[in-house]
N, C-alpha and C positions, 0 to 999 in steps of 0.2 A: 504494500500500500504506500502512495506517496504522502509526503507531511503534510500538502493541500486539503487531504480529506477532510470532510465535514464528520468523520468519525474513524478513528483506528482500531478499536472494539465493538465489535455488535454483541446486541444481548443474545444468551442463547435460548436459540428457537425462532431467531427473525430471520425477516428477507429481507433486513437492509441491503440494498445496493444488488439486491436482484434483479429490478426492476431499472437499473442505473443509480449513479450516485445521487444525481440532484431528483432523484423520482418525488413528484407532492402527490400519486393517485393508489399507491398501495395496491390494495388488491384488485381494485378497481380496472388495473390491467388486464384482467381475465375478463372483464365485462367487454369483451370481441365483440367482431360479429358474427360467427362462429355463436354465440352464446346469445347475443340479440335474435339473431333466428329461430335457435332451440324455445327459445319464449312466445315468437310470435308462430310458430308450429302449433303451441295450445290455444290459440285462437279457434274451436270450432265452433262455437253459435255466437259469437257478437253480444253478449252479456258481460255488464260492467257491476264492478263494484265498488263503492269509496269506502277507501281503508283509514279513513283520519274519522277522529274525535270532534266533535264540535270542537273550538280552539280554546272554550270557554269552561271545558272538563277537560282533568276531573273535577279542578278545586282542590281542596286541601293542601295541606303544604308535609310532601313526603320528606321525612329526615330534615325537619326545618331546615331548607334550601332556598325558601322564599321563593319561590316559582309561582309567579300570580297569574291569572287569567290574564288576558289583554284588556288595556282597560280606550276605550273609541272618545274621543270629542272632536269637535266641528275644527276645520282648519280654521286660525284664528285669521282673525281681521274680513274683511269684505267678503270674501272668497270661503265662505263658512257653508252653511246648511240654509237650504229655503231661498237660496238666495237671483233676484233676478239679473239679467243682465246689466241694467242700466241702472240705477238709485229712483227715475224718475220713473220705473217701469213702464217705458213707451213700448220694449221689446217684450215676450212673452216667455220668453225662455225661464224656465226654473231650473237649478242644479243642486248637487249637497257633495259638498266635500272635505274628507273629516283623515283624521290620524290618528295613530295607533302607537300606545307605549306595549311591548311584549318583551316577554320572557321569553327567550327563544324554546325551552328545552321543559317549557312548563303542559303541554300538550303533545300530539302525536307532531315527533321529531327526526330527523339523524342527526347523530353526534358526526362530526367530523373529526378530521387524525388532529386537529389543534384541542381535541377538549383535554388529551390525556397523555400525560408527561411521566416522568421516572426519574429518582435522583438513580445515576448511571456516570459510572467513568467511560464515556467513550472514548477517550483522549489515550487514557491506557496510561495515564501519568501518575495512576496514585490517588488522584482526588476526583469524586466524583460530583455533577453540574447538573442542572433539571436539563433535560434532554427529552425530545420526541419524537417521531416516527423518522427511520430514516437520516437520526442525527440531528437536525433541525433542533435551534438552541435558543439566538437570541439576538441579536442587533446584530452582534459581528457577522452572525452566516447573511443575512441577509435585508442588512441595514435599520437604521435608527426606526423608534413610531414617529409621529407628526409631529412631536412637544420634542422630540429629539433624545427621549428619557432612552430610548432600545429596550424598553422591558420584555421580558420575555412570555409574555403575553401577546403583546400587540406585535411583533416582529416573527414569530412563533405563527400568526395566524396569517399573517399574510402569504404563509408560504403554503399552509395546511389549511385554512379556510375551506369552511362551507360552498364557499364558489369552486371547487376542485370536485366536488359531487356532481355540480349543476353542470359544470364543463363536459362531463362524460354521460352526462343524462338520463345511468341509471336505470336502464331498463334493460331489461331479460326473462332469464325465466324464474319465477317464485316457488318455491316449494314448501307446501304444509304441514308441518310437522303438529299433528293434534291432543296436546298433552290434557287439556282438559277431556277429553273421553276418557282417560286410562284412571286421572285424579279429583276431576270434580273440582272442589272450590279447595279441596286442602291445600295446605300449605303444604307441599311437597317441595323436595331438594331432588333434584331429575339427575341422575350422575346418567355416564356412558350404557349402562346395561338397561337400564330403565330407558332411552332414549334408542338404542336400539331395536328393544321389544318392540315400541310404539311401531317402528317404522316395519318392522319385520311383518307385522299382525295388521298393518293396513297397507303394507306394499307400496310404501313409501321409498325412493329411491333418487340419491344426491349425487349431483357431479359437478365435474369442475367448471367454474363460471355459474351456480346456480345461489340465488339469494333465499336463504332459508328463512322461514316464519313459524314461530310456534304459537301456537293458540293458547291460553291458559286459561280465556273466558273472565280475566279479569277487568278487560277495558269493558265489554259488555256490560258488569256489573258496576261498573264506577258512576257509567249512564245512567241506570236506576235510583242510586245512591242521590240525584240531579245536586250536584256542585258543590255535595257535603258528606264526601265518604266519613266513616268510621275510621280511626286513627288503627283498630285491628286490621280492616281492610287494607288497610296502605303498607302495614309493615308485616300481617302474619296470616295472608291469604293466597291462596290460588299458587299454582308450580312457580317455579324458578329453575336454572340450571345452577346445579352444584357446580358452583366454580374451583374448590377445592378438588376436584374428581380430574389426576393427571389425564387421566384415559380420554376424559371429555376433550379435555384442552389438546391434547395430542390428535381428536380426531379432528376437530374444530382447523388442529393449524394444516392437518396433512389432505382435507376433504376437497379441498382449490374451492369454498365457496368464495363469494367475493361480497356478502354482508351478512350479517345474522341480526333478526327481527323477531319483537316478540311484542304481544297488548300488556303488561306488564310494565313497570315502572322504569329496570334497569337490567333487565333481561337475567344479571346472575342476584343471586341470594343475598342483600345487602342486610346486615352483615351476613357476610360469609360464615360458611363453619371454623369455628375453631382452630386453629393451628400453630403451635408456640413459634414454629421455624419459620413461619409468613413473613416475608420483606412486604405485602402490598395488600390493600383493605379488597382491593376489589379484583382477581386475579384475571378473571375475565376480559375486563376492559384491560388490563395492562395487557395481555395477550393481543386481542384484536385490532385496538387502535395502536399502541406504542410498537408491539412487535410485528405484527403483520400488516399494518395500513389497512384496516379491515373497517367501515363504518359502522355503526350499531341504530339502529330503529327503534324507538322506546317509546310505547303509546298509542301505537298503530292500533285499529278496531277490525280485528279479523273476523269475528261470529258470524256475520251473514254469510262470508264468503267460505270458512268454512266448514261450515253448514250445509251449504249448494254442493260441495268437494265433496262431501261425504256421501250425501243424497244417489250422488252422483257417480260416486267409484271414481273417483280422479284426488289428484295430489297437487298437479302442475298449473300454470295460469302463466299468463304474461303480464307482470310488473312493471307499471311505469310510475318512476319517483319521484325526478329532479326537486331537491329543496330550492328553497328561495335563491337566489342568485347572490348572494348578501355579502360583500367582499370583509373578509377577514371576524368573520363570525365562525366558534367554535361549534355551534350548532345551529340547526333552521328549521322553522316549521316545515311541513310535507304533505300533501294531499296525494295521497298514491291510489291510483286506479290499479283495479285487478280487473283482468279480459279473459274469458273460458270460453 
């Protein structure tokens, strides 16, 4: 490796610099066309489904994170709500024009590879630095933020931004993986065997380039809940994956998917189980985003669609995602259509 590198250390178990040195799209690479087509193959009857949450659920505030609904008022000055063209209304035109404060990550969302970082010696010198996917640090990789501070926040996302999802557009094919059939509402911990049973018993089958979704059935119920779950709800209901579960995480990195989605809060077990020799709260996410460039789906409302999938004997659909276009944001709202 030369000293130029933006990293002399990879963590083990990544594709840094698989994909090239300076790569910002992760696994997102495998999202071909090769793999756009595999998706729009499950295209056979022209049936849609929206996979996002009203923006305005669930409500509550999971793991006090402050994650608020959006909250709407009128663009201020003239140019507001009800407003006609001219002050002396000679013209007849009416319009309404309003803005929006949002949480990005408070509704159905993707995390982008900027949301999640690791203290890591990539340097290989002894002292380890917040570092994230692919090396990616902090003003020096790839200049100052705008007040000229270089934090590693705001220099961090312009390279791993939400806009490096919307660039490649996110679509292919989805695969359902249906854990609320096996679990119901309990709180289950889903390790590798439990997650294979599922797919074995309903002929579920993943490959490289496919965007996996598990059902848990708990964005369904957050809807019912309307904008005021139960605080059990939030922290001790419905599947999660055992992040703790090596097998999981080893299938997760060797499967070539290129996202993993779930109607669930944060797809793995927050908290985690147990484990005195843990370097990291949430092993999952340090796996998908830091290690693999992999984006994660948190809040998605799958039940209708699969519901239809079941009904139906099918597993597969074509997914289309793209989050907001939002430059240097660690995550984005998402409206994601399903086509069967």
């Amino acid at each position: 490796m030369t000293d130029n590198k933006r990293w002399q250390v990879r963590p083990d178990g990544s594709n840094w610099g698989d994909f090239g040195e300076n790569d910002q799209y992760g696994r997102l690479n495998l999202l071909d066309e090769q793999a756009v087509l595999a998706g729009v193959a499950e295209v056979r009857c022209g049936r849609t489904f929206c996979l996002s949450l009203p923006l305005d659920r669930p409500g509550g505030d999971y793991h006090g994170l402050g994650r608020r609904p959006p909250q709407l008022a009128p663009v201020a000055g003239r140019h507001g709500l009800t407003c006609n063209w001219r002050p002396d209304a000679s013209l007849a035109d009416v319009w309404n024009d309003d803005r929006v404060e949002m949480h990005t990550q408070a509704s159905t969302h993707w995390d982008a590879l900027a949301h999640v970082g690791h203290v890591f010696d990539a340097n290989g010198d002894g002292t380890s630095e917040i570092v994230y996917y692919n090396g990616y640090r902090g003003g020096t990789d790839i200049g100052a933020t705008e007040n000229g501070s270089g934090d590693e926040h705001g220099s961090c996302a312009r390279a791993l931004g939400v806009e490096r999802l919307a660039e490649r557009c996110v679509q292919g094919r989805g695969v359902m993986i249906d854990l609320h059939d096996a679990y119901g509402a309990e709180r289950r911990f889903v390790g590798y065997e439990d997650l294979m049973t599922i797919c074995e018993a309903r002929g579920v089958v993943v490959e490289r380039g496919d965007i996996v979704c598990l059902h848990t059935g708990l964005a369904a119920a957050l809807l019912q809940w309307n904008g005021a779950p139960p605080q059990s709800a939030l922290e001790a209901s419905h599947s999660v994956l055992d992040s703790r579960d090596p097998r999981l995480l080893q299938w997760i990195a060797e499967s070539g998917i290129v996202a993993l989605v779930a109607d669930n809060f944060a797809i793995e077990g927050v908290p985690a189980r147990e484990d005195a020799g843990a370097d990291c709260a949430e092993p999952l996410h340090e796996l998908c985003v830091f290690k693999l460039g992999m984006p994660l789906g948190e809040l998605w409302y799958l039940s209708e669609l699969n519901d239809w999938l079941r009904d139906n004997r099918r597993s597969r659909f074509l997914l289309t995602a793209p989050p907001l276009r939002l430059p240097g944001a660690v995550a984005a709202p998402v409206t994601p259509v399903a086509t069967v």
